[in-house]
C-alpha positions, 0 to 999 in steps of 0.5 A: 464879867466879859467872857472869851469863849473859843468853839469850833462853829459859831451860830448866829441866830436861833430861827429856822435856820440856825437850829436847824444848823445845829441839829444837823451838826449834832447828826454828823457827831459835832457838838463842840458849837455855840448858839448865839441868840440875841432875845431870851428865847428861841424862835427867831421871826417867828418869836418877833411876830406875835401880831393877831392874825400872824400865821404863814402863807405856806402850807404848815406841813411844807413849813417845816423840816422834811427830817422832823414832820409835825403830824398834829398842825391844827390848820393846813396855814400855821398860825404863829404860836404853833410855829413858835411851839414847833421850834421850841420843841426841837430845841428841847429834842436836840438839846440845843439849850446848852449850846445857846447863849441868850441876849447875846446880839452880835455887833461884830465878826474879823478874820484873823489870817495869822491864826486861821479863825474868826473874832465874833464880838457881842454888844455886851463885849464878850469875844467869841473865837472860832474856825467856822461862823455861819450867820443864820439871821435871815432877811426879815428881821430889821423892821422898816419904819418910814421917816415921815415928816412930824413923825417924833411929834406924835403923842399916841401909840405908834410901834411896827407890827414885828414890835406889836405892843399887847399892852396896849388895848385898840378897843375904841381907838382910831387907828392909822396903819401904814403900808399894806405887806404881808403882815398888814394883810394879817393884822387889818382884818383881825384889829378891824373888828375891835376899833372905833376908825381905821385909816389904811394908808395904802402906797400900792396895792399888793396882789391878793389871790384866795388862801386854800386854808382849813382845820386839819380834822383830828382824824387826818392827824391820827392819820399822819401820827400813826402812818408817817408814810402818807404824811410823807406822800401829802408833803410831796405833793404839796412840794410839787403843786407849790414848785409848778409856781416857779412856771410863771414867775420865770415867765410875766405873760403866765402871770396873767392867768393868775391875775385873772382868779386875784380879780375874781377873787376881790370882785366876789367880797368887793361889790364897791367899783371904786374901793376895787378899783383902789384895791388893784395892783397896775403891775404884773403879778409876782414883781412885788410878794404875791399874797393870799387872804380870805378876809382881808378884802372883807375888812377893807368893806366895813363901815369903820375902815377906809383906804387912804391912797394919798400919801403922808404930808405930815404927822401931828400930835394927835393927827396925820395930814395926807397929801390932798390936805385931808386930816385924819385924827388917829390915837395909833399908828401901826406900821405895816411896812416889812422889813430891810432886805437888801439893805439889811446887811447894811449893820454888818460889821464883816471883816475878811481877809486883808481887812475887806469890809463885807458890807462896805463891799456890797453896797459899792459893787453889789451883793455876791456870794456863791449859792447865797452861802459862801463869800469870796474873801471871807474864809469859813463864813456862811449863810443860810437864807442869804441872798437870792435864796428867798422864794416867791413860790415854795418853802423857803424852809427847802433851802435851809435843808439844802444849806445846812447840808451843804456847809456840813460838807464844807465842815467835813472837807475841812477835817477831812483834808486838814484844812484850817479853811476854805474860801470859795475861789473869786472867779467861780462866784463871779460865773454864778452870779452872772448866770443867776442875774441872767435869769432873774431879768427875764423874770417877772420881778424885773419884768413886771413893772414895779418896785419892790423889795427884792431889789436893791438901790441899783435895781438888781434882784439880790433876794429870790432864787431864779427858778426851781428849787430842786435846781438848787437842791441839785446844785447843792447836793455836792460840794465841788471841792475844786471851787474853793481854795482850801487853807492850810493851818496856822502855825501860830499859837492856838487859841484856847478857851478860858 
């Protein structure tokens, strides 16, 4: 049966993002919201990602909410299942399970100008009616698997990393992957071990710099448990070391210090000149996800593994075919190849005032929003990790904290002045993203010499935040009123639930 559910905040996602949205709502005294999670539980990318070796490349007690630390991480890198575990456990704290509605995928969101709220729709037709939606899917969650030719006729295994098939046993199989991101450089070292051939099929080669990772002893654990003080006092420290990154992205000629320790790094488990020579990016470092990993470059040494620069001509059945006409038998393909970004809100099915289209909008004239949250045109939307609030250098879960405060404040501007909306005004986004876009070409994303996922058709940077992130966490601490335009009730029938 299709239900109509009415609410007062619409939540679209159940990662970082969207429960740390509601937990913030459930602190400020709200708890008429609804959860929408598309799976059949919570935890986001880090529910999708169960691949061997997934873990995160940010220091686990930056990881996390700066108001919920995790004194028990078991390693100073978390591996996903703890991330996933530590999600869980605040949906189970905040007693979040009551608001969620599980396998509920969003296939649609108009505004209604005459009754001042949003119609949110669901692939499984239910309709949900509410003042406030805030989207909290983040980029990295539509896999992005390549068209290569002849790939339908394959008769093997073949599925993306984020889609990993544990059915399927890789013990004695010949393996191709494709791609080298960030979660191929996880997922190759560990399958390595266990299969009779990989051919790793490398389009360029990503910057790979030492990964200061270790067991956290359980006297360290105590430690945090029994003084929270000094688990405090480790994570600004940990802030600040990772924030002096900011330096050199802003800066290509820093980078090059940097590139000399990823040189090293490969030198010391590379001794082969011309697999190092395979192995070494020709742009600056940062332009493309600068990566860490201990034992990526060791796995690319073994016997069983080789690294397959020519591109793919084709795909057999039980084949691939690359560009130098050299053929190689695979029983698997794995994609490593991440996700759409700047194209992933291509899906969105947006409609704000006078029927203006959110995706149409920004794939002809680019990505704008204000701070990455708000939208000009599509009142009481927002978006957490939305563009150019994506980090290179620090916990992109420091943003969330910043946004989630901020909309509270547009939440509470809106009880306050008895407002039925706000819509941020048009010239004031412009001014941002003029400015933003500044900074970001004297960055080395623009600068560095590549091409990467950060940019979108045009080649203009609509994911990183340009620069330090206690500059966004200052501009964000206050919401100025006097940039939004704030919209006055309907007198239309209000809706109710049913």
């Amino acid at each position: 049966m299709r239900r109509n559910r009415a609410t007062k905040v619409l939540i679209i996602g159940t990662g970082f993002s969207g429960l740390g949205m509601a937990i913030q709502l459930k602190k400020s005294g709200v708890d008429d919201f609804v959860l929408l999670e598309k799976a059949e539980d919570v935890g986001g990318t880090w529910r999708d990602n169960q691949y061997p070796g997934c873990a995160c490349d940010i220091q686990s007690h930056m990881y996390s909410f700066s108001f919920e630390l995790n004194p028990r991480w078991t390693r100073m890198f978390a591996t996903q299942p703890e991330i996933w575990a530590y999600l869980r456990s605040l949906t189970e704290k905040y007693g979040l399970r009551r608001h969620i509605e599980f396998g509920a995928k969003v296939s649609g969101a108009r505004w209604d100008e005459a009754a001042r709220v949003w119609h949110v729709t669901t692939e499984q037709g239910d309709t949900y009616t509410a003042q406030s939606v805030v989207a909290g899917v983040g980029a990295l969650h539509i896999p992005n698997v390549p068209a290569l030719p002849g790939a339908e006729r394959f008769q093997g295994k073949a599925f993306h990393s984020s889609n990993w098939d544990n059915d399927y046993d890789l013990t004695g199989k010949r393996v191709a992957v494709i791609g080298t991101g960030a979660s191929a450089i996880q997922f190759v070292p560990e399958i390595a071990k266990q299969v009779a051939s990989l051919h790793l099929f490398q389009r360029t080669p990503p910057w790979i710099m030492p990964k200061p990772d270790r067991p956290v002893p359980e006297w360290e654990r105590r430690m945090f448990d029994l003084l929270p003080a000094t688990q405090r006092l480790f994570r600004n420290a940990l802030y600040w070391m990772l924030e002096s990154r900011a330096v050199g992205f802003a800066n290509p000629k820093l980078m090059t210090a940097a590139q000399g320790i990823a040189k090293r790094h490969m030198a010391k488990q590379v001794a082969d000149p011309e697999l190092r020579a395979k192995l070494t990016p020709d742009y600056t470092m940062g332009c493309k996800r600068v990566i860490i990993s201990n034992n990526y470059f060791p796995a690319l040494t073994r016997p069983n593994v080789s690294v397959v620069t020519d591109g793919v001509a084709e795909v057999r059945e039980h084949s691939i075919v690359d560009t130098a006409g050299v053929e190689h038998e695979v029983d698997a393909i794995i994609y490593g190849t991440g996700f759409h970004v700047t194209d992933s809100f291509d899906y969105l099915d947006i409609v704000g005032r006078d029927g203006r289209n959110l995706a149409k909008e920004w794939r002809e004239q680019g990505i704008s929003t204000y701070y990455g949250i708000t939208v000009s045109g599509f009142p009481n939307l927002y978006f957490l990790l939305g563009p150019n609030t994506g980090l290179g250098h620090n916990s992109v879960v420091f943003m969330i904290e910043s946004q989630i405060r901020y909309v509270d404040q547009c939440l509470r501007l809106l009880d306050r002045d008895g407002a039925a909306a706000l819509d941020v005004r048009p010239d004031v986004q412009r001014r941002f993203n003029r400015e933003i876009q500044h900074q970001l070409r004297k960055g080395v994303w623009s600068q560095g010499g590549c091409t990467s996922w950060y940019l979108d058709a045009a080649g203009v940077n609509r994911t990183v935040w340009p620069g330090f992130t206690w500059r966004y966490w200052m501009r964000t601490r206050k919401l100025r009123a006097a940039d939004y335009e704030l919209v006055a009730p309907s007198r239309a029938p209000q809706l109710t639930p049913r």
